[in-house]
Predicted model as a PDB file, atoms N, CA, C, CB and O in Angstrom, pLDDT in the B-factor column:
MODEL        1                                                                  
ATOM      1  N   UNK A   1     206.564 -34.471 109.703  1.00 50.00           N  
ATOM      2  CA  UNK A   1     206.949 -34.501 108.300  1.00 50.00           C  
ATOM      3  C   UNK A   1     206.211 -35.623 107.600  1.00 50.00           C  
ATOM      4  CB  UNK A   1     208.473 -34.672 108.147  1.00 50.00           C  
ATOM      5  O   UNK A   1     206.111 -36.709 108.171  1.00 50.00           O  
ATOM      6  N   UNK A   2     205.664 -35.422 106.348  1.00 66.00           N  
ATOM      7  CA  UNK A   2     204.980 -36.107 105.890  1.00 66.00           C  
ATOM      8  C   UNK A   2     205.600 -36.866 104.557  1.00 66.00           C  
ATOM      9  CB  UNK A   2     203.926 -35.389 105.802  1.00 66.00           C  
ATOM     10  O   UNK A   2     205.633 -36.444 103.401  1.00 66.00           O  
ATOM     11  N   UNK A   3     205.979 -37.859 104.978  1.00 80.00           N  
ATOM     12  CA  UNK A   3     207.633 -38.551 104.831  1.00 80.00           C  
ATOM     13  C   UNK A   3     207.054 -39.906 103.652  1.00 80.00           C  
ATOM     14  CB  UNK A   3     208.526 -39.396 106.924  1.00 80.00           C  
ATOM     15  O   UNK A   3     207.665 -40.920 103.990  1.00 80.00           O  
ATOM     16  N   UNK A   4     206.228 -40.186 102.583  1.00 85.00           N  
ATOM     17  CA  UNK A   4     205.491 -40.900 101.666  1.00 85.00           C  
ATOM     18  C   UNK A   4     206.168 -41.030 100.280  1.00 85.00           C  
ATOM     19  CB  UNK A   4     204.199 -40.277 101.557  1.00 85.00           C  
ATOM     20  O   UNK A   4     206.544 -40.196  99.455  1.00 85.00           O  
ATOM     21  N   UNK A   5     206.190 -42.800 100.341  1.00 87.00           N  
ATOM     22  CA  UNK A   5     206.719 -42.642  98.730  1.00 87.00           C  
ATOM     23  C   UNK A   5     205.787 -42.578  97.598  1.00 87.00           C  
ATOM     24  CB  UNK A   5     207.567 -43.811  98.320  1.00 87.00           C  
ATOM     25  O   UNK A   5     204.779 -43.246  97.370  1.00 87.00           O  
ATOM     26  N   UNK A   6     206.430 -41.477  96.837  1.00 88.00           N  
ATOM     27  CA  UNK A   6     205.728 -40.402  95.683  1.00 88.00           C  
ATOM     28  C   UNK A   6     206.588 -41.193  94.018  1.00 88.00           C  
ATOM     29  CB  UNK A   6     206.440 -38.103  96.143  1.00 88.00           C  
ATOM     30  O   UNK A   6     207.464 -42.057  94.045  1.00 88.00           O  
ATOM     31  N   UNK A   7     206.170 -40.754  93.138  1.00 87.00           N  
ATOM     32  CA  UNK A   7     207.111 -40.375  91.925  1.00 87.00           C  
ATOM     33  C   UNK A   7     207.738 -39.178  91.671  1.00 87.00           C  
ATOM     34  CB  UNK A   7     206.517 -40.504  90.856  1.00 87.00           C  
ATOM     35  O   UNK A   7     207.162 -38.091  91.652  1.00 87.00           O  
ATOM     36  N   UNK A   8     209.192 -39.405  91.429  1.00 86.00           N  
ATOM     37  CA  UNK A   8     210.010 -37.908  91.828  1.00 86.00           C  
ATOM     38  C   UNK A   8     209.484 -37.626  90.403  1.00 86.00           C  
ATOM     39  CB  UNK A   8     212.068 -37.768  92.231  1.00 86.00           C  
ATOM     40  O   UNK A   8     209.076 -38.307  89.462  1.00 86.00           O  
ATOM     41  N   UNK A   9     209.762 -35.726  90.787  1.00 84.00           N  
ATOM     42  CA  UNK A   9     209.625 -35.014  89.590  1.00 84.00           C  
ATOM     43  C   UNK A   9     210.909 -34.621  88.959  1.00 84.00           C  
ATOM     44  CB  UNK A   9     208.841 -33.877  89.815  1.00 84.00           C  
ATOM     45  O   UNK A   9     210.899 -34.020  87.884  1.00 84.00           O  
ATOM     46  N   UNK A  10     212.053 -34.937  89.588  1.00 85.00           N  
ATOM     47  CA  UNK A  10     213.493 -34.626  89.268  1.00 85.00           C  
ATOM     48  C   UNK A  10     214.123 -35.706  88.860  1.00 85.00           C  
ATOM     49  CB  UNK A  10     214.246 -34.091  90.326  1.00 85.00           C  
ATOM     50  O   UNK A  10     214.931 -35.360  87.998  1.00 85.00           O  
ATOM     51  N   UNK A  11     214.167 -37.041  89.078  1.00 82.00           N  
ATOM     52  CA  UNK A  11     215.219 -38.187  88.954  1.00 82.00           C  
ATOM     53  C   UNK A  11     214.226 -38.633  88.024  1.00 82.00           C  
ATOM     54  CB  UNK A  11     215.764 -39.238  90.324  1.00 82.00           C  
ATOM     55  O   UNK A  11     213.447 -37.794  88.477  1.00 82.00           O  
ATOM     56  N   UNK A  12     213.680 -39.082  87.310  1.00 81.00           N  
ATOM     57  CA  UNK A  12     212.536 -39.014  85.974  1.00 81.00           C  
ATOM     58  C   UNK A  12     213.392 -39.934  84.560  1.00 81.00           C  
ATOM     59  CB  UNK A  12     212.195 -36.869  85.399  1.00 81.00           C  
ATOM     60  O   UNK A  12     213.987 -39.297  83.691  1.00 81.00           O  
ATOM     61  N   UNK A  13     213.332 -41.149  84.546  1.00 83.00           N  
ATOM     62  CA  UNK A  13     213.633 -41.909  83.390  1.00 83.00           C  
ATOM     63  C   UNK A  13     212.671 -42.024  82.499  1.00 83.00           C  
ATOM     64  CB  UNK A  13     214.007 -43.082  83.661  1.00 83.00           C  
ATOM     65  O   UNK A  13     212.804 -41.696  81.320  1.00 83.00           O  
ATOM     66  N   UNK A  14     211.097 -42.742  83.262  1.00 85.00           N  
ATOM     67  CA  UNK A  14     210.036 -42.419  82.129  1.00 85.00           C  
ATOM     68  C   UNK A  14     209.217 -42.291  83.295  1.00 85.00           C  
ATOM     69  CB  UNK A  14     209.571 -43.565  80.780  1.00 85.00           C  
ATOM     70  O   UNK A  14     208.389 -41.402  83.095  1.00 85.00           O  
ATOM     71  N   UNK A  15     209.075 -42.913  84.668  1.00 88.00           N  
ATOM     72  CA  UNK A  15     207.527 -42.448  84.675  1.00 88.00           C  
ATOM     73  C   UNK A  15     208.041 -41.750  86.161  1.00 88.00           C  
ATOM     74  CB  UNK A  15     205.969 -43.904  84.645  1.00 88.00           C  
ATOM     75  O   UNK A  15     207.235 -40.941  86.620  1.00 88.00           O  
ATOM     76  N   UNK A  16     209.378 -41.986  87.020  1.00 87.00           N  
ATOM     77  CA  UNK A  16     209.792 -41.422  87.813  1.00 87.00           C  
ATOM     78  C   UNK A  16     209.498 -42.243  89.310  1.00 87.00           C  
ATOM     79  CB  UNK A  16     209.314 -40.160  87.556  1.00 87.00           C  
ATOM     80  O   UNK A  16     209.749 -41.569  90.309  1.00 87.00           O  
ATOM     81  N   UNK A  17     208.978 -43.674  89.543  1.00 90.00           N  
ATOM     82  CA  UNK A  17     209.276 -44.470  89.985  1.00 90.00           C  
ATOM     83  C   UNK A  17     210.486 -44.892  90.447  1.00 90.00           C  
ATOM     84  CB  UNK A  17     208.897 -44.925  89.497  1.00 90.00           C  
ATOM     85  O   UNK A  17     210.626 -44.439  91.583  1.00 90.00           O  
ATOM     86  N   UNK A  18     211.110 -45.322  90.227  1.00 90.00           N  
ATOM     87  CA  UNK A  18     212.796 -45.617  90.328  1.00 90.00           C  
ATOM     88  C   UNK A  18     213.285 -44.376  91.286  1.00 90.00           C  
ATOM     89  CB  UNK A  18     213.727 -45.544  88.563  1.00 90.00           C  
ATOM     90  O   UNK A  18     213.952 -44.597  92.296  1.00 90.00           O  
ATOM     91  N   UNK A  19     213.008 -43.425  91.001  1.00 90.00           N  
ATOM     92  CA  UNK A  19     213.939 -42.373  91.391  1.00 90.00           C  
ATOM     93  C   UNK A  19     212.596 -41.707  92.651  1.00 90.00           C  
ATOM     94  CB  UNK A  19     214.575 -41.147  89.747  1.00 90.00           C  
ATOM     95  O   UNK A  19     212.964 -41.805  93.822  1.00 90.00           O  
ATOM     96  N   UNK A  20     211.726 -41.329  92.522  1.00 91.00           N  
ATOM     97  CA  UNK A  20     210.626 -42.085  93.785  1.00 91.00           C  
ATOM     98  C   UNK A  20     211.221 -42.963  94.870  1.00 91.00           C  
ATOM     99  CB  UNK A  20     209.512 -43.173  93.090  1.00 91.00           C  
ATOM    100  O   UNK A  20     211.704 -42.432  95.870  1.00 91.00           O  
ATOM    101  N   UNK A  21     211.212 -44.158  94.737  1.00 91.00           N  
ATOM    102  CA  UNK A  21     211.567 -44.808  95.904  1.00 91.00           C  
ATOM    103  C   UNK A  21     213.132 -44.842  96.099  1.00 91.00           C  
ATOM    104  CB  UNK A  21     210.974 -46.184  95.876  1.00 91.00           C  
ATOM    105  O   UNK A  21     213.689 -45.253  97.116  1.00 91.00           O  
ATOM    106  N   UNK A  22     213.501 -44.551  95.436  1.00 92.00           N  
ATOM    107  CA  UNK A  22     215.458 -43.879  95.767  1.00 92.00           C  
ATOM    108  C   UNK A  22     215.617 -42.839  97.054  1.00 92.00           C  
ATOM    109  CB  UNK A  22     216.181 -42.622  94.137  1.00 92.00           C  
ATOM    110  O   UNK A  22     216.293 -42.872  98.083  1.00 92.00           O  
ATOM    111  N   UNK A  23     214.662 -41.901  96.494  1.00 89.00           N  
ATOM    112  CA  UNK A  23     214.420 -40.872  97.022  1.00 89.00           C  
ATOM    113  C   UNK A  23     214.061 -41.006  99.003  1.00 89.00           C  
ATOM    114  CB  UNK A  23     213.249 -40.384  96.017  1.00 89.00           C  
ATOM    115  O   UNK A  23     214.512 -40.537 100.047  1.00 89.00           O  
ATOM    116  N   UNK A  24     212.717 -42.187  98.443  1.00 91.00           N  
ATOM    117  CA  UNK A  24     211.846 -42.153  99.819  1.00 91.00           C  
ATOM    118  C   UNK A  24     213.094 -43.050 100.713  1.00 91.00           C  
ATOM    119  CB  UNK A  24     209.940 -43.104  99.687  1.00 91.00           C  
ATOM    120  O   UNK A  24     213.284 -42.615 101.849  1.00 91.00           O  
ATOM    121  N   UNK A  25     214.107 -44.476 100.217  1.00 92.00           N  
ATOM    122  CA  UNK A  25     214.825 -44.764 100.985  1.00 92.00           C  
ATOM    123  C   UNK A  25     216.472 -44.023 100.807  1.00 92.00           C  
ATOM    124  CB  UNK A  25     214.643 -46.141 100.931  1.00 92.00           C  
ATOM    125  O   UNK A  25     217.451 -44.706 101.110  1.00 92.00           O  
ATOM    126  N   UNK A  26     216.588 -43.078 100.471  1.00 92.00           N  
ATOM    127  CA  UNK A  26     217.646 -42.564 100.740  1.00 92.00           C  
ATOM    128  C   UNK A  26     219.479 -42.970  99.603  1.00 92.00           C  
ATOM    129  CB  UNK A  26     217.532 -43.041 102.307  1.00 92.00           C  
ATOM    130  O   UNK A  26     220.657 -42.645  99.751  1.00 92.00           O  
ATOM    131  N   UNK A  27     218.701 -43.808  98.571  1.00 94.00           N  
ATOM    132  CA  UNK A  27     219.776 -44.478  98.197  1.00 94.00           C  
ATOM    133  C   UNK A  27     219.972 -43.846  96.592  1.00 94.00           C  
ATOM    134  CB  UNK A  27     219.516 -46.164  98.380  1.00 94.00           C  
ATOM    135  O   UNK A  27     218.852 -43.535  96.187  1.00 94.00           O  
ATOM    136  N   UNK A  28     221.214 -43.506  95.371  1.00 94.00           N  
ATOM    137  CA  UNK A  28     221.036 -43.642  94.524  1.00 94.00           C  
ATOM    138  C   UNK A  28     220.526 -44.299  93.267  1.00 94.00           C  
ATOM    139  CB  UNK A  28     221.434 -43.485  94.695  1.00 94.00           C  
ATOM    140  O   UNK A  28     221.097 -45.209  92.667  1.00 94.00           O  
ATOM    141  N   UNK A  29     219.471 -43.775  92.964  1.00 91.00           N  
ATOM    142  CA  UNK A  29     218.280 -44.140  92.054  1.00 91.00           C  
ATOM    143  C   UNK A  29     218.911 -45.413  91.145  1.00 91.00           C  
ATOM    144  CB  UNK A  29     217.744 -42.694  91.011  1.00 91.00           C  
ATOM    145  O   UNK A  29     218.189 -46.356  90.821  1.00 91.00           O  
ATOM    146  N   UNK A  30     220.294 -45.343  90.779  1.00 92.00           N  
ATOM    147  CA  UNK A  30     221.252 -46.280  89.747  1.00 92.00           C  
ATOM    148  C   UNK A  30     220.869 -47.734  90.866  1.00 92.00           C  
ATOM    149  CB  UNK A  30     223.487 -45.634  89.575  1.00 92.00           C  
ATOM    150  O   UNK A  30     220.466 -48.793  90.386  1.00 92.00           O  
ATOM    151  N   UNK A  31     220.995 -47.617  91.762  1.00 93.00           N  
ATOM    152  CA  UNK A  31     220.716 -49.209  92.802  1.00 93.00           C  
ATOM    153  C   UNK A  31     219.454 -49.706  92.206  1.00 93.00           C  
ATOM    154  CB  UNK A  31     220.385 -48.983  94.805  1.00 93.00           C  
ATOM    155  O   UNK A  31     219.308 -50.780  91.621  1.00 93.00           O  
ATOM    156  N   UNK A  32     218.466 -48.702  92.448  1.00 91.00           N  
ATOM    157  CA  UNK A  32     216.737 -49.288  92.246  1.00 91.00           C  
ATOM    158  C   UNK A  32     216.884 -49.526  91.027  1.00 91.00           C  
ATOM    159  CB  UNK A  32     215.286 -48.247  92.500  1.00 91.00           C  
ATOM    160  O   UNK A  32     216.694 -50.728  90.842  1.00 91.00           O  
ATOM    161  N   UNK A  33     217.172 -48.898  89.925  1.00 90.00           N  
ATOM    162  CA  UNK A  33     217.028 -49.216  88.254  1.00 90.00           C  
ATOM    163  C   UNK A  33     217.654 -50.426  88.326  1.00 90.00           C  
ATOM    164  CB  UNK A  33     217.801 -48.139  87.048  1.00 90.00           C  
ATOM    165  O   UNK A  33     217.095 -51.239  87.590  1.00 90.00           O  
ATOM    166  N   UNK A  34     218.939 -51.040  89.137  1.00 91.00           N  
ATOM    167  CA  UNK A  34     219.448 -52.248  88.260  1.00 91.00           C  
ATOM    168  C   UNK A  34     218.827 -53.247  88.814  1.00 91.00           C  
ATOM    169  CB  UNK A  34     220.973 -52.546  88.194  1.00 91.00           C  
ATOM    170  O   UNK A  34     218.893 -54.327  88.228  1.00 91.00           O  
ATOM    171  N   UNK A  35     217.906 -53.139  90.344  1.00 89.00           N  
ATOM    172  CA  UNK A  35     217.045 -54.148  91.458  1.00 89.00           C  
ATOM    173  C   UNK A  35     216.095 -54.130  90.029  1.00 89.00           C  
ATOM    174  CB  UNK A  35     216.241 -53.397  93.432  1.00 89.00           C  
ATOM    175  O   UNK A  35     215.999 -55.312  89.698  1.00 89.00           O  
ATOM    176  N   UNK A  36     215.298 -53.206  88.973  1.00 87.00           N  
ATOM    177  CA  UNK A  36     214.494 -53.605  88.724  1.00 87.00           C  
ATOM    178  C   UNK A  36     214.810 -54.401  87.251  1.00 87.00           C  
ATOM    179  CB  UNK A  36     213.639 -52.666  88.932  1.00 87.00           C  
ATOM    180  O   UNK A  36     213.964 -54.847  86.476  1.00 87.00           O  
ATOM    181  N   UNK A  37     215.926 -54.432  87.141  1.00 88.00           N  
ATOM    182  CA  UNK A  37     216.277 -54.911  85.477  1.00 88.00           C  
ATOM    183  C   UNK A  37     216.593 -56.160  85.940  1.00 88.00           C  
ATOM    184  CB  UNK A  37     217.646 -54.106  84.449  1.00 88.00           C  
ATOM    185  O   UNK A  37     216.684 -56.926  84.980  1.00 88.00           O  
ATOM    186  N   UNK A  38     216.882 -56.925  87.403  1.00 89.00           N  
ATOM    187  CA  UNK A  38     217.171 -58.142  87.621  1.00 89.00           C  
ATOM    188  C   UNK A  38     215.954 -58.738  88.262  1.00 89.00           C  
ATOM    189  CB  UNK A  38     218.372 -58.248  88.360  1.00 89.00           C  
ATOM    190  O   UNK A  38     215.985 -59.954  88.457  1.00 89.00           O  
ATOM    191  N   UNK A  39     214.796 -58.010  88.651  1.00 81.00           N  
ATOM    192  CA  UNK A  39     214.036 -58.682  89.317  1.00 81.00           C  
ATOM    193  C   UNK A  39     213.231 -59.718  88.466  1.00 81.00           C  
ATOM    194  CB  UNK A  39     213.304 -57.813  90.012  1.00 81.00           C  
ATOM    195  O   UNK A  39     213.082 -59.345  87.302  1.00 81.00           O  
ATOM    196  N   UNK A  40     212.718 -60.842  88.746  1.00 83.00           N  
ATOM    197  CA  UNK A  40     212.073 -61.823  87.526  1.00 83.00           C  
ATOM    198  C   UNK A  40     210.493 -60.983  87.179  1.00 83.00           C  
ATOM    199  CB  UNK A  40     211.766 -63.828  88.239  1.00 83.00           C  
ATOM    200  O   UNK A  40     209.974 -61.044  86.064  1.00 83.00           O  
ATOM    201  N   UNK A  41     210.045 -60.425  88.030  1.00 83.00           N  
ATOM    202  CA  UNK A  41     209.077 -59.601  87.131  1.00 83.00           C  
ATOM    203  C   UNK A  41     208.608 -58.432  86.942  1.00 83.00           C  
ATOM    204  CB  UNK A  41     208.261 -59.903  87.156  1.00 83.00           C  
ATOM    205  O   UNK A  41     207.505 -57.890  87.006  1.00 83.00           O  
ATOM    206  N   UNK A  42     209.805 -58.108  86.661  1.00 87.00           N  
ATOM    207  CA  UNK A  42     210.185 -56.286  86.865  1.00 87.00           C  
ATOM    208  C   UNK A  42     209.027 -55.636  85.745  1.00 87.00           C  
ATOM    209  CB  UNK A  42     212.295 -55.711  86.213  1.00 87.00           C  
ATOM    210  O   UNK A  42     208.010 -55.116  86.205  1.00 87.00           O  
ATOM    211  N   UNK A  43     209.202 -55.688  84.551  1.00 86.00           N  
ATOM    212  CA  UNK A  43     207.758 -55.039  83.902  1.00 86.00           C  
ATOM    213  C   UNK A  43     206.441 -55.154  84.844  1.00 86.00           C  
ATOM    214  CB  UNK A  43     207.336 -55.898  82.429  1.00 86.00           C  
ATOM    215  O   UNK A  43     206.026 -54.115  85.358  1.00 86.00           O  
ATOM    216  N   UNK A  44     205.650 -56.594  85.134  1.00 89.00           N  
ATOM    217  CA  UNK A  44     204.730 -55.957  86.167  1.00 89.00           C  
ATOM    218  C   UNK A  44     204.832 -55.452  87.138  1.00 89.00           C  
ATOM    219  CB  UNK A  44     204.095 -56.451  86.537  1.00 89.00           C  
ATOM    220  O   UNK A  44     203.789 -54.928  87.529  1.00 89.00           O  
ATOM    221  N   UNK A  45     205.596 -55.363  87.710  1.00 89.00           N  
ATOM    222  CA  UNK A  45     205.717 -54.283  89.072  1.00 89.00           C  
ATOM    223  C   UNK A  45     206.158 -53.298  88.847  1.00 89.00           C  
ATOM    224  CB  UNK A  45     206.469 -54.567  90.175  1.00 89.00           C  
ATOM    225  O   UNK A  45     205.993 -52.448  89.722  1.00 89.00           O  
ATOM    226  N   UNK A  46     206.945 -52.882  87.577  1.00 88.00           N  
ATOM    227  CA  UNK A  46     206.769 -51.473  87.467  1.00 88.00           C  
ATOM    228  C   UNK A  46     205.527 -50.950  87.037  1.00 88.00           C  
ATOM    229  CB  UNK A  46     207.661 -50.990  86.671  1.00 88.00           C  
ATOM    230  O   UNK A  46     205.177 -49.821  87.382  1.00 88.00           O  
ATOM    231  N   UNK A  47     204.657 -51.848  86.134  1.00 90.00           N  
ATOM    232  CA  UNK A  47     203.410 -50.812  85.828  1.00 90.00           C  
ATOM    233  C   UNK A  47     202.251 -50.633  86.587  1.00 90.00           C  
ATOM    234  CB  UNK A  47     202.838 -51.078  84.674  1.00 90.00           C  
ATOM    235  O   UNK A  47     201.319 -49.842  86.440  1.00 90.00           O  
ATOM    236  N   UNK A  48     202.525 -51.753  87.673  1.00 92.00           N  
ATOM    237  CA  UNK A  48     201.440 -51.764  88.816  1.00 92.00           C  
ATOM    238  C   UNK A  48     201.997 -50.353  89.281  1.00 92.00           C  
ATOM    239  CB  UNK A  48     201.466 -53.198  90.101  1.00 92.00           C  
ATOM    240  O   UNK A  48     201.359 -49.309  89.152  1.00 92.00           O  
ATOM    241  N   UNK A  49     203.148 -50.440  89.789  1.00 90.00           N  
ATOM    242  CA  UNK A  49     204.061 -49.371  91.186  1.00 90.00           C  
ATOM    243  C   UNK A  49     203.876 -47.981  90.172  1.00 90.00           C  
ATOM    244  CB  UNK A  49     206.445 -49.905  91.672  1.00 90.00           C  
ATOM    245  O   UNK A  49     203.833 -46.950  90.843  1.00 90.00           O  
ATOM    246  N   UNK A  50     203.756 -47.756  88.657  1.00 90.00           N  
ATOM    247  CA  UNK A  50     203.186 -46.371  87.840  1.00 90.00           C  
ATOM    248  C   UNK A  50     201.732 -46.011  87.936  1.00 90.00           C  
ATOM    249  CB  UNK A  50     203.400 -46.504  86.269  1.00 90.00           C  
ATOM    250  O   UNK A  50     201.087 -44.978  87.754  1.00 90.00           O  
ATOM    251  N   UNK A  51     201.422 -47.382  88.330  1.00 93.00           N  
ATOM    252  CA  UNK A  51     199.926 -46.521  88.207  1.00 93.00           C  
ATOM    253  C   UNK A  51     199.336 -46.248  89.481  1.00 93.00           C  
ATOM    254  CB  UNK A  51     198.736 -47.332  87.391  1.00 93.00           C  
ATOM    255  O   UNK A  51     198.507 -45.348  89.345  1.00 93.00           O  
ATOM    256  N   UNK A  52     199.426 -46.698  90.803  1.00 92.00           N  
ATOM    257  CA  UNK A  52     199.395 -46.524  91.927  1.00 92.00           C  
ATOM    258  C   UNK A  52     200.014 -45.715  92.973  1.00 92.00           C  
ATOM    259  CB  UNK A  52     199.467 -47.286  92.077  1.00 92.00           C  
ATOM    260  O   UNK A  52     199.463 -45.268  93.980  1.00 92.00           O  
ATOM    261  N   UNK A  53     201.482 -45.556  92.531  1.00 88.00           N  
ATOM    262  CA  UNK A  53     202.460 -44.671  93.178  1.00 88.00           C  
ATOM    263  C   UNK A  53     201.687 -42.801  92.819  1.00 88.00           C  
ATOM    264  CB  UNK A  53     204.323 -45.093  92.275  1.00 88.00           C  
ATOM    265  O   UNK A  53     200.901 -42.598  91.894  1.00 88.00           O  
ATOM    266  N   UNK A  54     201.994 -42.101  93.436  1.00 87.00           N  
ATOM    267  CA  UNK A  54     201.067 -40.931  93.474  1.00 87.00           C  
ATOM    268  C   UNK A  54     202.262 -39.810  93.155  1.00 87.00           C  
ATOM    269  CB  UNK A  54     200.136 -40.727  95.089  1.00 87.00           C  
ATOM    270  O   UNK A  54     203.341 -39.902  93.741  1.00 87.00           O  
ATOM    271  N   UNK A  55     202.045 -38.909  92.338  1.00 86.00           N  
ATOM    272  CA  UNK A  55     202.838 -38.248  91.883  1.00 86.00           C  
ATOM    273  C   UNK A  55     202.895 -37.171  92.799  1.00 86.00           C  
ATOM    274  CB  UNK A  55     202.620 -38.015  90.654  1.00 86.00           C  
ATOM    275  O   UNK A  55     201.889 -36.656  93.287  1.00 86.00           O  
ATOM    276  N   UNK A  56     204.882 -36.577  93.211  1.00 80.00           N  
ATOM    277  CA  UNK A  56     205.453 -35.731  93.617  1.00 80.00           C  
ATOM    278  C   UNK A  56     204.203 -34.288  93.713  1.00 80.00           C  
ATOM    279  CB  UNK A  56     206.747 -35.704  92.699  1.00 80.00           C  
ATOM    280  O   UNK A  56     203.618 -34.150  92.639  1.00 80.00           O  
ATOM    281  N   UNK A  57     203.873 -33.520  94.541  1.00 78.00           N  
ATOM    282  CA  UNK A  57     203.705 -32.087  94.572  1.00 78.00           C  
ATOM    283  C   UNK A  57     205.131 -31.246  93.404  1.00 78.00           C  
ATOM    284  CB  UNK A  57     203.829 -31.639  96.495  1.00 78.00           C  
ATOM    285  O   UNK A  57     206.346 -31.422  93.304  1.00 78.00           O  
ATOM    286  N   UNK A  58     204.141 -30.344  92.728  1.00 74.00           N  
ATOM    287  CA  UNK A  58     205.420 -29.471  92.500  1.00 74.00           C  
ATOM    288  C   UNK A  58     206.066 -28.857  93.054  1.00 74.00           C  
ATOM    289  CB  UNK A  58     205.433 -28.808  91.942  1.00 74.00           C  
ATOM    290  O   UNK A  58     206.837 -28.177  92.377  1.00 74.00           O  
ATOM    291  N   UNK A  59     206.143 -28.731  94.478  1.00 62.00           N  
ATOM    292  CA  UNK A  59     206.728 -27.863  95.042  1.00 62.00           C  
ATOM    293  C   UNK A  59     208.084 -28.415  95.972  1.00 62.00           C  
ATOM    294  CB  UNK A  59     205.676 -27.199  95.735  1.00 62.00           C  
ATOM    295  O   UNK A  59     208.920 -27.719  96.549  1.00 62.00           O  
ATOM    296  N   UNK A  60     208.017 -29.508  95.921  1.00 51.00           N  
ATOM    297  CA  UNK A  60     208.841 -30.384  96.279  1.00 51.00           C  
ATOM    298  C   UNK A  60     210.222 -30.866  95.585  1.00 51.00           C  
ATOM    299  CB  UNK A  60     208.107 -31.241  96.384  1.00 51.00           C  
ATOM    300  O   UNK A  60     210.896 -31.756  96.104  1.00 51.00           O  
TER     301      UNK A  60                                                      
ENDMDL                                                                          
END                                                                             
């Protein structure tokens, strides 16, 4: 199984990150959104982790 964290195409706030690595560790996406609203430099690591993270297959 080819088991890689993606950007979901279903759990999708804006770029689908959050709900991406929810996904890849198993946890509700609401945990990762509030890890990233407390982290001290949550804007850059989300736009690094949007532009690098590789988007979901549609079939998935």
């Amino acid at each position: 199984m080819d088991n890689k964290i993606r950007k979901s195409q279903t759990d999708r706030s804006i770029t689908g990150v959050c709900g991406g690595i929810a996904e890849y560790f198993g946890i509700p996406s609401l945990f990762v959104r509030l890890i990233f609203i407390f982290l001290p430099a949550n804007i850059l690591v989300y736009i690094i982790l949007a532009n690098t993270m590789p988007d979901s297959p549609q079939g998935l």
